[in-house]
N, C-alpha and C positions, 0 to 999 in steps of 0.2 A: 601322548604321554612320553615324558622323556624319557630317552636308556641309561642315562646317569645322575648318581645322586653323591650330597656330600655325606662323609663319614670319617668322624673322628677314628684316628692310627696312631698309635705310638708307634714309632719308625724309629728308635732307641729309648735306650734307659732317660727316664724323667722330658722326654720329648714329643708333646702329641700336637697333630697336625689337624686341621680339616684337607682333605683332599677329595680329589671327584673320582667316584668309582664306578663300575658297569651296576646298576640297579634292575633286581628282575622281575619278569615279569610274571601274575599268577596261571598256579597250574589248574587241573579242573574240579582240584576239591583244597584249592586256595584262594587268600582273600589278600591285597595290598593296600595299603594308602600311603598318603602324605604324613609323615610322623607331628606331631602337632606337639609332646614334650617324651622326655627319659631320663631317669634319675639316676644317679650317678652312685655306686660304692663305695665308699672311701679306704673299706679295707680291703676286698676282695680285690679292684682293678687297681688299686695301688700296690697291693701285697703282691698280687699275681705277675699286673704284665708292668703297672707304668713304672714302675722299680725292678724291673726283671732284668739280669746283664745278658740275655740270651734266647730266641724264639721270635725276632721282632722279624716283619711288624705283626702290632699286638692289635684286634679289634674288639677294643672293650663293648661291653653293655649290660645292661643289670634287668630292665622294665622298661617301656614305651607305653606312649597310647598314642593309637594311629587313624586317621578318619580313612574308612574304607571308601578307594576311586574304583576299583576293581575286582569283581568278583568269577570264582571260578562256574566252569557251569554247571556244577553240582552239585552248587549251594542256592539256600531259598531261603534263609532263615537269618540272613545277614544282608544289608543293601547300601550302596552307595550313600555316605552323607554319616553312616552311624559312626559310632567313636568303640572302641575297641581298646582292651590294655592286653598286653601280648609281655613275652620275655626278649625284649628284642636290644640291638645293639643301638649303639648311637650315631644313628644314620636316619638321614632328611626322608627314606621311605624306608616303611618295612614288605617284606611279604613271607606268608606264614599258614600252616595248614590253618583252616576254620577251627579243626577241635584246640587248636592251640591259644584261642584267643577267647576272653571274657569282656562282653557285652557290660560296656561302661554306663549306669544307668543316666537317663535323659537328665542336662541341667549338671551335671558335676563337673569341675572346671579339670583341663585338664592334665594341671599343675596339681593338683590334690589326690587325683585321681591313683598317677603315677606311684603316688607315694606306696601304694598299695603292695609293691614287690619288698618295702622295708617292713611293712607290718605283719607281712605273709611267715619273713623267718621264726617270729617269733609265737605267733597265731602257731603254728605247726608244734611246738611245746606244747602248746594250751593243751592240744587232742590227744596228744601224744601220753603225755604226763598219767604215771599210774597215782598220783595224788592228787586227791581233792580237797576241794575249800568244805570247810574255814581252813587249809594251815598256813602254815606260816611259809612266806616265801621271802628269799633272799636275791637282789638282780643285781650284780656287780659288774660297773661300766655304763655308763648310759647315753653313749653312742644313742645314731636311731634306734637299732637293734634292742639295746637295753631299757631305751625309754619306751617304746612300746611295749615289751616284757612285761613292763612296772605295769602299766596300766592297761594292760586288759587281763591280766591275772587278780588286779585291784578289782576291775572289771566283774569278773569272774567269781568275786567274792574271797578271795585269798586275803590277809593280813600281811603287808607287802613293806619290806625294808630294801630303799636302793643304795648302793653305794658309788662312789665316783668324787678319787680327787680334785675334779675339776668344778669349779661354786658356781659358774654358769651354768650347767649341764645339769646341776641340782635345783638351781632355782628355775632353769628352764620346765623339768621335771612337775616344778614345787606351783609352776603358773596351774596345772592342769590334777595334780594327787596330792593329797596330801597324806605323807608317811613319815615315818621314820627314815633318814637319810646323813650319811655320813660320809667323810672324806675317806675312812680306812674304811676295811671290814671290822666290825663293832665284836674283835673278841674280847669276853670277858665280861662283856654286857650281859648285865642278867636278864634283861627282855628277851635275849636274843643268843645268849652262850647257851650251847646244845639245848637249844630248843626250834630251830628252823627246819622243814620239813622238806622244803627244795629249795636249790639253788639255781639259778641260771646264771652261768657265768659269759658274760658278754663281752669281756676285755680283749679276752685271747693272750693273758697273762698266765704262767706256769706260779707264778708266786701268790695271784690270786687264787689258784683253782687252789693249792695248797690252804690256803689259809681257809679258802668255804670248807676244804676238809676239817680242818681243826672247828670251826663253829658250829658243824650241823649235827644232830641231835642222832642217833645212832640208826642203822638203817633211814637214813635220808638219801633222795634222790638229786647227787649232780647233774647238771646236763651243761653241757658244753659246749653252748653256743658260739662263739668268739671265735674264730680260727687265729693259732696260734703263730702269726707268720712269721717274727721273725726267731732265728736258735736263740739258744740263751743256755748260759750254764746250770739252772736250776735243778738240780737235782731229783731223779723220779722216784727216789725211793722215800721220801719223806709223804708223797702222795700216795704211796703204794700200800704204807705203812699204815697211814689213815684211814684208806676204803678197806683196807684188811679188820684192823683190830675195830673201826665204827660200824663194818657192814654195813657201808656204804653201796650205792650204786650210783656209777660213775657212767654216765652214758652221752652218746653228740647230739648234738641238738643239729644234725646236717637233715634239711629243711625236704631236702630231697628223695629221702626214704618214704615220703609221702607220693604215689602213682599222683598223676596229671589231674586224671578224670578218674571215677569212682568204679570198684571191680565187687561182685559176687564177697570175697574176701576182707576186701579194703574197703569201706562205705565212704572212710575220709580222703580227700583227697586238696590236690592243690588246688584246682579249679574252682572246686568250691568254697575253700576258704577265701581264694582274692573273690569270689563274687559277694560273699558277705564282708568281709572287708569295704568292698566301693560299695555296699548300701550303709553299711554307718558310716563311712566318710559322707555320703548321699543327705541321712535323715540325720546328722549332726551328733551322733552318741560317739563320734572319736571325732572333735574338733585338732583342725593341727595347725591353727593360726600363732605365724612368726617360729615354725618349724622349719620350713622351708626358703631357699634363696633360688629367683629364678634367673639363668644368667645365658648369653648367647654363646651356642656352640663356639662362633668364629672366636674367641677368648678362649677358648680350649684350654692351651699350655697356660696360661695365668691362670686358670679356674686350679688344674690338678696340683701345679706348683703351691696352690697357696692352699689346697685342701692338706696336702702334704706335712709344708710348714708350721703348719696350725692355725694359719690367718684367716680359715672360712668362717665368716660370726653365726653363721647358719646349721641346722644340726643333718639338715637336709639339703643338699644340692642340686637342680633341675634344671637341666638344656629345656632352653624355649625353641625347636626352631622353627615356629612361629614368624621367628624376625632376625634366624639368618640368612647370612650373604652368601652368594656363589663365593668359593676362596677365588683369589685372582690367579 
């Protein structure tokens, strides 16, 4: 087994490399493999590190799925050959506690698979959400993040309007739901003026959350998915002013308040949900064909550069390394 593996670095601001790094090996209640794909963030590891002036080098990762070579010895319930999605970085092996890892079921490819860390943020609202369907939901932005919002709240049985100025992003949307969907937020719409029940706001826009204030119907539930990363002069008391006088509730949608694995307390959990996640990607009830671009790590700085830009035609981004190269 080798002791080094490649792994994508941002090594400065908008600069990421493959380079070869010490790769370890598992302990006695861990499992390793060969990474086989990992999907990539467009806002978190661009917001965070590949646009960061400061902290480098940065080792982004968002999700993997990894074919286990090596097992710790105090596991029996995982073996070599099986395929694994884990939260791991983007690096040619992962290695990672057992309980950290959901059992990819037999047969699902593992470009699809991956996708599974995109649909988790938004799957974590679904549980989360003190509202239930039939109401009326509103998903502005539709990013991965947003498009799968739309559609398993649709799912769910919600009455679901998306918004997003971008007409690709909406007929990407429009291939798989059909809803009500618009380039603004629809104020003044009488379908849809104070009468939506939640919002999830996917932009990570201060002027968006603003305006799901002004539309939603009074005691409705924001949630604030989107991280809002860059400043902006927006003003907070125009928002402030809206969850006050609507009785509102204004809450995050940070994915993470959800424990791992399930507790006494907490029945939901992360775990859980990517495992239902990879069985409807599995038995076909979340199809995500022409969602996803699958591209080789050694591209790296072209892939981030041109997700940046705005030039990825994909809504979804995935390292294959499958069919990379040692860097030279």
């Amino acid at each position: 087994m080798t002791d080094m593996m490649r792994q994508v670095v941002f090594t400065e601001c908008e600069r990421a490399e493959l380079l070869s790094v010490p790769a370890g090996a598992p302990g006695p209640d861990e499992v390793a493999g060969r990474t086989l794909t990992s999907v990539i963030s467009a806002g978190t590891e661009l917001g965070m590190q590949y646009t960061a002036t400061d902290g480098f080098p940065h080792e982004p990762g968002y999700g993997a799925v990894f074919e286990i070579d090596a097992v710790g010895s105090n596991i029996a319930d995982v073996r070599p050959g099986d395929h694994v999605f884990c939260i791991g970085k983007h690096a040619s092996r992962q290695c990672t506690a057992r309980e950290d890892v959901v059992p990819v079921p037999s047969g699902l490819a593992p470009e699809v698979a991956v996708l599974t860390r995109m649909v988790a943020i938004s799957y974590r609202s679904l549980v989360r959400t003190r509202v239930r369907p039939p109401a009326r939901a509103l998903v502005t932005g539709l990013g991965a993040v947003g498009h799968f919002a739309a559609r398993l709240f649709a799912d769910a049985g919600y009455t679901v309007c998306a918004v997003d100025p971008n007409a690709g992003r909406r007929d990407m949307l429009g291939t798989f739901l059909q809803c009500d969907m618009f380039e603004r937020t629809p104020l003044g719409n009488p379908d849809w003026q104070d009468r939506v029940d939640i919002i999830l706001e996917c932009s990570g826009l201060e002027q968006v959350v603003y305006e799901a204030c002004c539309i939603a119907r009074k005691q409705a539930e924001i949630i604030v998915v989107g991280v809002p990363w860059k400043d902006s002069d927006f003003p907070a008391s125009g928002i402030l002013y809206k969850v006050f006088w609507r009785h509102l509730s204004l809450t995050s949608g940070y994915e993470w308040d959800l424990p791992w694995t399930p507790t006494a307390s907490e029945p939901e959990s992360y775990s859980g949900n990517c495992a239902a996640i990879l069985d409807r990607l599995q038995n076909g009830s979340l199809p995500v064909d022409g969602l996803y671009a699958t591209v080789t790590p050694n591209n790296c700085q072209r892939v981030y550069q041109a997700i940046l830009e705005g030039h990825s035609p994909a809504l979804c981004t995935v390292f294959d390394w499958r069919v990379a190269q040692e860097p030279a």
